[in-house]
Every structure is written in structure tokens, then in C-alpha cells.
N, C-alpha and C positions, 0 to 999 in steps of 0.2 A: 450519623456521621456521613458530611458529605465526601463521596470518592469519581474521580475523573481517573476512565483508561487509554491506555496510550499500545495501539498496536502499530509495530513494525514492522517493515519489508523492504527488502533493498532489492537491484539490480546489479548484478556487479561482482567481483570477486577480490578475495584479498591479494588473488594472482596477479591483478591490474590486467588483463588478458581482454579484457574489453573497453571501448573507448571512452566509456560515460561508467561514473559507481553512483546509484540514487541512492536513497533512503526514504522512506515516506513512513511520516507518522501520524496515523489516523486517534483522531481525541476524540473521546465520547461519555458524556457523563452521566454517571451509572444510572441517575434515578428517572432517564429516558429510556422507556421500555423498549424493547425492538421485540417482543414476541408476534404483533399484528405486522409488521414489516416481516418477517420471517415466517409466519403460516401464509401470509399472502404471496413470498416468492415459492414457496416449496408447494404452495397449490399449482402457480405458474408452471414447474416442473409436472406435476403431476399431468394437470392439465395438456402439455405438447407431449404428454408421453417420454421422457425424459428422466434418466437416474436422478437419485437426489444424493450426490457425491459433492463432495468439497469442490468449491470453486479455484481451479488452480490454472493463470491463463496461460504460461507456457506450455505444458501437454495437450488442454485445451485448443489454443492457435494450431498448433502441428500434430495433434489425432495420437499423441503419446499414454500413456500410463493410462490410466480410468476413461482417458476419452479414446481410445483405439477401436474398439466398437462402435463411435460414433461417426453417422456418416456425416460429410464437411453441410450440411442442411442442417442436421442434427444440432452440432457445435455451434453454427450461427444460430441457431434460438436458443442454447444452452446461453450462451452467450449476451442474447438479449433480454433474458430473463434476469439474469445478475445485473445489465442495466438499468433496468426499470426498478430493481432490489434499491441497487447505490441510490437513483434517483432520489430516493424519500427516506433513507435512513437518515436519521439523526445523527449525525459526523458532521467533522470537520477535519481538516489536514494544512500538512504543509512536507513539501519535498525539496530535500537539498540536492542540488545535479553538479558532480565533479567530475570535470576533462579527468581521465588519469592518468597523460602525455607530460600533462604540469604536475606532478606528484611522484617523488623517484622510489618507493616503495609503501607497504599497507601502512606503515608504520606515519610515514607522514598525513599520507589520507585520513588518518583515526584522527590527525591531532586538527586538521583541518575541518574534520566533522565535529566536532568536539567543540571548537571556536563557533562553526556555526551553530551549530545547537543550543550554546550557551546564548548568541543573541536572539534564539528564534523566545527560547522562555524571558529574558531579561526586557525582552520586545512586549511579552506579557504576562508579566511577572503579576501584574496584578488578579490578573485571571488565574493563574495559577495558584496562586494564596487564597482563593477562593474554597478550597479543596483540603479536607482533610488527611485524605491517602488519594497519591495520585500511582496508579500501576500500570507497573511494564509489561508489557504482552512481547516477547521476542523468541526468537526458536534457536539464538544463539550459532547461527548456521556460521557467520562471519564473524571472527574474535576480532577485528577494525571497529566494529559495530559496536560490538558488548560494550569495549572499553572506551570510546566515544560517550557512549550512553552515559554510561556507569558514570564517569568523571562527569559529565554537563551537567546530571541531574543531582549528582553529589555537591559542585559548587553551586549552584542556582538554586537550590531547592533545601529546605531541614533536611538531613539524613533522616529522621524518625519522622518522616512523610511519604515517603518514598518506598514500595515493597517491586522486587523483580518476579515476574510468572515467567517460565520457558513455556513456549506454547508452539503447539504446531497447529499451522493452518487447519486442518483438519479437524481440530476440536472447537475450533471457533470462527464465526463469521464474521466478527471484523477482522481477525486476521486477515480471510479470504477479500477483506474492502480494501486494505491496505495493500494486498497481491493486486489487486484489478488498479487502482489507482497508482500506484506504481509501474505498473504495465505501459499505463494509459500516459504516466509522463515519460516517461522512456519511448515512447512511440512518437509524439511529440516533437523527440529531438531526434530522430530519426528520419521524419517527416521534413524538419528544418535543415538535415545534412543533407537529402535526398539518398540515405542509403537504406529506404524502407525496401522489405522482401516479397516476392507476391504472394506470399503468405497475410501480408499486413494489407495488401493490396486488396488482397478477397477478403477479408471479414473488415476492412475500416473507407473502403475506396480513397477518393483522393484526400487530399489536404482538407484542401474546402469543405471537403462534406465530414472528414473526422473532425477539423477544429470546430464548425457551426453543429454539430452533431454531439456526440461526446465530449470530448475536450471541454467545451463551453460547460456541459452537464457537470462536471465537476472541479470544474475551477468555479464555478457556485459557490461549493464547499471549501472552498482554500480560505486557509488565515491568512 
């Protein structure tokens, strides 16, 4: 039985409290092993001397939760090691970016997620029929999300193709892909406002060097 999974992350709140809400869904089909992609980053860790802790790049960027012990040298090779991880996994993605100035609560944002969602699989619909269970990897953090989801892949998709996982980053590493690459568009457009932080400043330097740098490295992977 062939199965494609689909992890999520978003940027953004259902409070609309921030100027951009992403989602990024990292697609990956199962029968592409990631064990030598994942012993070769957690050598990497081993190797700089480095926890081998869930990739999370909010506390990461700003020395928070698991990375507070780390010092900002530390973080930029923790950093770079999830890099060079993304670099060669077998993924693929695609990120939706909503102003949410134009959207007067969560409730319309969902349905506008939802609309997009709906063309990103009807876009390849055929790829997706390829696939006998296609599953949800989400951690349910944003009810916008769920139900976005829930609806796109219920009209676009058999209902009895479709299974939902609640998953937190931490138990899995394409969650953690879909964190980084979500980050990585959100930074982007940030980049593009010019209201990046010197936080973004010290681990990404300019433009130039994040978009030919990163950026580029995973728009690779974009559908």
C-alpha cells in the first residue's frame, strides 16, 4: 500500500496578532527512507558537540526553551546542521502567505486557507491519486488550520484515503522540516518588508546572502 505524508506548520495565530499567517506542508512518500539522512544529521550533532533535541527554530533563533544553554556559536551550527539535514531529505513542499490586515477574523482566514489548499491538491490532483493513504502530521496548535485542512482534503480527496496524526514536533522530524521551512518563508517576507530583527540579521546576514544561500536551498523543494 502506497502512503504520502503531509506535515504542517504554520506561523501565525488565530488572534491575527501578527502581519503574515503561513502554513507550510511538507509531503513526503513513505517508501523514501530518511534513516541514513537522519543518522548522518544526528552524527553531525554529535560530531560539534551539540544536544540532539528537536529542531524548533523559534527558541533556537532567540536562545529560548532547550536552546538557553546554548551559546549564539553554538545555535549557529545547531542551526547549520538542520541545514545541510533539509538539504538532501527527500521532501517536498508548498507554503500558503496570508496578509491578515485583508482578513477581518480566524474564521475568514480558515476559509481562505481552505480555497487555497483546495487548488494547491486540484493543481495535483493526479499526484495525489497516486497514493493509497495520504496522512496528516499536525499538532492542532491553530483550530483555523484543522479545519482548513480537514475541509480541503475531505472535498479534494476519498474520505477513506485520508487518516489525521496529531503530532508534535518533537516526535518527528519532518515536523521539525516543516518548522524550519516555514521559518525560512516567513523570513523571506520579512526580508521583503525590511522589518527583519538583528536577531535574523545574526544567524541569516543580508538579503543577498539569505536568498542565494538558504532560501534558494529550499525553494529546490517547492511544488
Amino acid at each position: 500500500m502506497s502512503e504520502l505524508s503531509i506535515f504542517i506548520d504554520e506561523s501565525g495565530s488565530d488572534g491575527l496578532r501578527d502581519k503574515y499567517y503561513l502554513v507550510t506542508l511538507v509531503v513526503h512518500e513513505q517508501d523514501e527512507s530518511l534513516s541514513e539522512n537522519i543518522r548522518l544529521y544526528e552524527q553531525s550533532l554529535a560530531d560539534r558537540n551539540l544536544p540532539n533535541i528537536p529542531f524548533h527554530a523559534s527558541p533556537l533563533l532567540n536562545g529560548h526553551a532547550d536552546y538557553e544553554g546554548l551559546s549564539l556559536a553554538g545555535r549557529k551550527r545547531f542551526l547549520s546542521s538542520f541545514r545541510v539535514f533539509i538539504r538532501h531529505v527527500p521532501v517536498r513542499y508548498t507554503t500558503i502567505a496570508l496578509k491578515t490586515k485583508e482578513h477581518t477574523n480566524a474564521s475568514a482566514v480558515s476559509d481562505v486557507m481552505r480555497r487555497r489548499l483546495i487548488d494547491f491538491i486540484f493543481d495535483n490532483l493526479s499526484y495525489f491519486q497516486e497514493f493509497d493513504r495520504v496522512k496528516i502530521y499536525y499538532d492542532n496548535a491553530q483550530q483555523s488550520i484543522v479545519e482548513a485542512v480537514r475541509k480541503a482534503m475531505n472535498y479534494a480527496l476519498a474520505k477513506d484515503t485520508v487518516i489525521y496524526r496529531k503530532a508534535s514536533p518533537a516526535d518527528y522530524r519532518l515536523s521539525q522540516v516543516a518548522d524550519y521551512i516555514c521559518t525560512m518563508e516567513f523570513t523571506a517576507l520579512k526580508f521583503s518588508d525590511k522589518t527583519t530583527t538583528a536577531t535574523d540579521e545574526k544567524f541569516f546576514g543580508s538579503w543577498s546572502q539569505f536568498k542565494k544561500g538558504i532560501l534558494k536551498e529550499i525553494r529546490a523543494k517547492r511544488i
